[in-house]
N, C-alpha and C positions, 0 to 999 in steps of 0.2 A: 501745439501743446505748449502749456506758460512754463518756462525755467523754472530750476529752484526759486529765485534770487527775484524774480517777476514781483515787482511790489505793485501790480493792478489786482494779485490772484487771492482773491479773499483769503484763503487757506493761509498765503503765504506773510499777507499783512498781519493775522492772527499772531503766526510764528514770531514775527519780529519783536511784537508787544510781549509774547510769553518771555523769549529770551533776553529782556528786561528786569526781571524777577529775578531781582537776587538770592542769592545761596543765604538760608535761615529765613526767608520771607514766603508767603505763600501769597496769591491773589485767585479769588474766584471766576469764575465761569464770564459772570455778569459784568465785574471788574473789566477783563479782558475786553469784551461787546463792547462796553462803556468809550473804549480807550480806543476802539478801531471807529468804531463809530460807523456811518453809515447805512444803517438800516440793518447791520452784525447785533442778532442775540445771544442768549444763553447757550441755546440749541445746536447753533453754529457753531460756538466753539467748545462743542463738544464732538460734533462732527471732526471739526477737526484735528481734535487731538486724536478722535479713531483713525483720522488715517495718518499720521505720523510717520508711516513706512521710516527711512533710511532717516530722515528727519531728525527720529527720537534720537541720534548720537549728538546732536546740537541745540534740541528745543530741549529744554526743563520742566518736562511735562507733568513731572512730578509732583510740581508747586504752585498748579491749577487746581484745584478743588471745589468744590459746594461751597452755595452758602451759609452752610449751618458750621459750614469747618469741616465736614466729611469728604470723606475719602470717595471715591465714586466709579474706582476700578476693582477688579474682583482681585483676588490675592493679597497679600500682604508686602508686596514688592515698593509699591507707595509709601506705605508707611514710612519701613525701614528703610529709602533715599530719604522721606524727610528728616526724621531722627537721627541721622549720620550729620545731616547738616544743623541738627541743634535744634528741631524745631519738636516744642513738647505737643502732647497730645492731654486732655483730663479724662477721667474717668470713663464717662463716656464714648472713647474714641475717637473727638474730636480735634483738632489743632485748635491751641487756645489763639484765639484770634485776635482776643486783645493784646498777646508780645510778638504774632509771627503774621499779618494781614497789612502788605504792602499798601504804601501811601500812594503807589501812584511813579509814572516819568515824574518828572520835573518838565516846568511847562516849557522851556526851554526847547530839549529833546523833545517835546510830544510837536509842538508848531514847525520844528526842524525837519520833523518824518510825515507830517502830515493826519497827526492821530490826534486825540483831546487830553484832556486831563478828567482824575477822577475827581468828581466833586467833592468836600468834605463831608467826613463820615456823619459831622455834627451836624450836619443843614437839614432842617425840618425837611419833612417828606410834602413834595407837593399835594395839595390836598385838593381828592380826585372832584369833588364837585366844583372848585375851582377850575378844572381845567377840562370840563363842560361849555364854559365862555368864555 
């Protein structure tokens, strides 16, 4: 069985990247996959925030979310950890994502741990018949 501290353990690489995420900032599901890299999706780490067991007293699990900015745990316990840390919601319920949607490590940190960086948010989206050939 892999250690906490085991950074070959999917789960636990996940972990390292979340508790990156500073206090007032949130980053997404896909954010996080992005940044483990590896063949790590959405999916996965959502996986693994469910299993957080003894974890969640050191992972920031709070400041994972959706990509719409939604919240994606039942209760209001989300929330109001993120609000305590300053982070606003609009109308809809959402985390406004344009003043609280981390940038990312610093490429520094990410080539140090072995993870990537987030691309920027402004780069044209590859365009999928392009990547047909």
């Amino acid at each position: 069985m892999a250690s906490p501290t085991d950074t070959q353990d999917p789960y636990e690489r996940i972990y390292v990247v979340c508790e990156q995420v500073p206090s007032g900032q949130v980053a997404t599901y896909g954010d996080i996959a992005a940044i483990v890299g590896g063949g790590c999706d959405a999916r996965t780490v959502g996986h693994a925030m469910a299993a957080l067991g003894s974890r969640a007293a050191t992972v920031p699990w709070q400041r994972i979310i959706n990509r719409t900015g939604g919240i994606s745990t039942s209760g209001h316990r989300q929330r109001e950890l993120l609000e305590a840390e300053g982070v606003a919601f609009d109308d809809a319920g959402h985390v406004r994502m344009d003043a609280h949607h981390w940038k990312g490590p610093s490429e520094a940190w990410a080539r140090a741990h072995g993870f990537s960086v987030l691309p920027p948010r402004d780069a044209p989206a590859p365009d999928a018949q392009l990547k047909l050939f």
